[in-house]
Structure formats: C-alpha cells, structure tokens
N, C-alpha and C positions, 0 to 999 in steps of 0.2 A: 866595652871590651874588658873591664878591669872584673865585670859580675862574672861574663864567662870564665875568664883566666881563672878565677877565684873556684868555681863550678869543677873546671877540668882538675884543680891539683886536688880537688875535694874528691870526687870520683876517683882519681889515681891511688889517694894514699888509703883509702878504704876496700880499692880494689873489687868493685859492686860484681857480681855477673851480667853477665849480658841481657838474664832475662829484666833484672832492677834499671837497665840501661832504658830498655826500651820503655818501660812501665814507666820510667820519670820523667824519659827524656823533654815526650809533651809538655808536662806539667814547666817542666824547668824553659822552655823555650816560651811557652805564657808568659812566664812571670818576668821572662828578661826582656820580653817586647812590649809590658803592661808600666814596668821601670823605664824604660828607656822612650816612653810615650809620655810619663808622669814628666821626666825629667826635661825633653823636646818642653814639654808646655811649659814648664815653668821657665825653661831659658828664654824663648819667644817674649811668653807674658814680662820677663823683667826686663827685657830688649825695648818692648814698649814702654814699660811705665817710666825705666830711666832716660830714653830718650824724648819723654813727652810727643810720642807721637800720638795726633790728637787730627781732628778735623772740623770743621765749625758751621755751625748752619748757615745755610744760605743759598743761591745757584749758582753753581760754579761751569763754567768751561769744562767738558768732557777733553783734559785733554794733558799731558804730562808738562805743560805750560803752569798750569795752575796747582799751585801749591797744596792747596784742601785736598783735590783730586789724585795729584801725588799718593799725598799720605792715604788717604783711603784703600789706594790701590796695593801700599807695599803693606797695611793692615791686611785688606783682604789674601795676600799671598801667605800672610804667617801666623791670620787667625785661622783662614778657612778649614784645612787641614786635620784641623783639634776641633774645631767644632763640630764637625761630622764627627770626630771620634765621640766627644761629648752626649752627639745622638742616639749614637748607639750604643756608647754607656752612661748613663746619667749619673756622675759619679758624687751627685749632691753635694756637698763643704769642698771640697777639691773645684766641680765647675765653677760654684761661689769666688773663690777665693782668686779662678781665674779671672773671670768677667771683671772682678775688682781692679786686677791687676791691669785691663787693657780700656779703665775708665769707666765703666759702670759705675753706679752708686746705688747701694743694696740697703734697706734701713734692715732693724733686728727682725727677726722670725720671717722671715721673706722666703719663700719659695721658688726659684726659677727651676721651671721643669719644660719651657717650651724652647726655641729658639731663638737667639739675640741678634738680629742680623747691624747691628753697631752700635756696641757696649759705650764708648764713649758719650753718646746722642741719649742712651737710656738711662733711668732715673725710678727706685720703684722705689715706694715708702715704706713701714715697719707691717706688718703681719700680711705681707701681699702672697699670695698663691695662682702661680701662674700653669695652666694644666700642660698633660704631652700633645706635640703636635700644635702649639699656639706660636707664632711667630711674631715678633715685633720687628720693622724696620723702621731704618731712621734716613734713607736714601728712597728715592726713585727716579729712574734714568730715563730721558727724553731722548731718544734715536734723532728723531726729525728735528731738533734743535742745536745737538748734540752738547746737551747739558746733564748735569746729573744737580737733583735737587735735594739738600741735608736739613734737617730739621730734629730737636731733641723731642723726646716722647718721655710724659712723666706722669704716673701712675702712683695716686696718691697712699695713705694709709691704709688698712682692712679691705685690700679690694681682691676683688677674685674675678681670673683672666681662664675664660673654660678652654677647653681642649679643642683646637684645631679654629681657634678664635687669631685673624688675623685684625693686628692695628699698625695703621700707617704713619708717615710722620708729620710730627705736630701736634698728636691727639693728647690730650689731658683728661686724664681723671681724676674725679676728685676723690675725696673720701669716701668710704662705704660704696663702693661702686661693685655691679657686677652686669662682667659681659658673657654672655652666651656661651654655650661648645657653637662654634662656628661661625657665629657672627663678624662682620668685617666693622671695623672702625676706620672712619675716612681719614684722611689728609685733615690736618686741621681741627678734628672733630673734638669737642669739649663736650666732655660726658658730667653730668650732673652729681653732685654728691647725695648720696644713699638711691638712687637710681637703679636698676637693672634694664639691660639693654638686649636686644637680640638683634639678629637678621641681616639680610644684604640690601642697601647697609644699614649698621645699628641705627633702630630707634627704640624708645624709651618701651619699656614692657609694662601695660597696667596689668592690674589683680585678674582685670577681667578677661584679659587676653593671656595670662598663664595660667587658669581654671581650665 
C-alpha cells in the first residue's frame, strides 16, 4: 500500500498525461506485485526460520494428531505458494537465500535450479548443480495406511542432478556423483562416489553403456 501511495503522489505532482499513464501503468503494477511477492517470501520464510518450524524423519500418522505432520502441513500451506512462483521465476540468490531460510542447507557455488519439495529434509554440498525440472522430495504418502513417510536427502560435493531427474527420500550421494536428465532415484538409494547414474530406476552408467 505505502509503494502505491508513494506512485500516485508521484504521478500527481508531475501531472504525467494520460497517454504516460497508460505506457507505465503495466510496467508500475509489475513491479508492485514482483515487491510485494519478494517481500510475502521473505515474511513467510522468517515466520519459519524464527519459529523452528521443522519436521523430522520418520513415519508419522497422516493426521493433525501428530505433531511432524502438523508442521509439514502448515510448511506446505506457506511454502507451496512461492514455490510455484520460484518456478516460474527462478530468481537464483533470492530462491537460495529462501530455501535456507525455511532449512535447507546449501554448501558454496551450489546450484538449485530444480524443485525442493522439503527444504528442511534437504542437504546439498559445495559446487552441486541441480538442472530445471529435477525435483527432490523428502516425503511420500501412504493413502492405504494413512501415513506419510519423511526422510533427509543429502547430496554430496561436485555432483550434478540433470533436468527432469526425480530423487526420493533417503537417497545419498556421494561425492562426484552424476545423475541423468530423467532418471529416478529410489527411496533409500545410495549412489556411489564418482559414479554416474541413469534410468528408471538409477543404475550405475558404464563407459560402455554411454558410447
């Protein structure tokens, strides 16, 4: 409200014409809802970090009973939102610095360019490049049990995560790792250092099989 306010006495005391009205107007209604979405994230992301909302591996009761599940769920209600905006802007050091803020842990020159579906649960080491369209989660939900299952995913130094590469939770990689554009990583799955991996699901890539 206070950007607008600010906008309108700007426009008044300049007295613009109508055709500068129209011409800017676009431009000015961007920039107050690209503000006003920087600023939503960042209120969000410091709601979490000061509150330690967190949630912990393990299987929990699908159900507002259980404390984990709680929190996941009032996360999901106040990351979800921004992270779709995230997708279709990828606004590099800004998504960083959110991820961080809602428990992520990023080591130096890291990359996220894909999707975090539970920044607290994720973990990436120093010079990792993660492609667009690669999704990591750190949940998955049993209907027929009605549990939901959390697990942390940690993804060591120098690794590279291709584009439209899905890894489940649990998975570890080590060092020098690299997973496929596409390939799925299991539940659980421990990927080998200096390794590269493809396919559904990942296994180990030799020389001879990427000739």
């Amino acid at each position: 409200m206070v950007v607008f306010f600010l906008l309108h006495r700007f426009f008044h005391y300049f007295a613009f014409s109508t055709f500068w009205h129209f011409l800017l107007l676009p431009l000015i209604v961007y920039l107050g809802a690209i503000l006003l979405i920087l600023s939503e994230l960042y209120i969000t992301g410091g709601i979490i970090r000061l509150f330690q909302i967190t949630y912990q591996p393990g299987t929990h009761e699908y159900s507002f009973r259980n404390k984990n599940t709680s929190k996941w769920t009032l996360i999901c209600v106040l990351y979800t939102p921004f992270r779709k905006f995230l997708e279709i802007f990828p606004l590099g050091r800004i998504k960083q610095s959110y991820l961080k803020l809602l428990g992520m842990k990023i080591g130096k020159n890291s990359l996220v360019g894909g999707v975090i579906k539970d920044p607290c649960l994720t973990e990436f080491g120093n010079n990792v490049t993660m492609g667009e369209y690669a999704i990591i989660y750190g949940h998955i939900h049993n209907m027929q049990f009605e549990t939901i299952f959390m697990d942390k995913i940690r993804v060591g130094n120098n690794c590279v995560i291709g584009a439209g590469a899905i890894i489940m939770p649990g998975a570890i990689l080590e060092d020098d790792v690299i997973v496929a554009a596409g390939a799925v990583v299991t539940k659980g799955q421990l990927l080998i250092k200096g390794k590269t991996y493809g396919g559904i699901p990942a296994k180990e890539l030799t020389k001879k099989a990427m000739e």
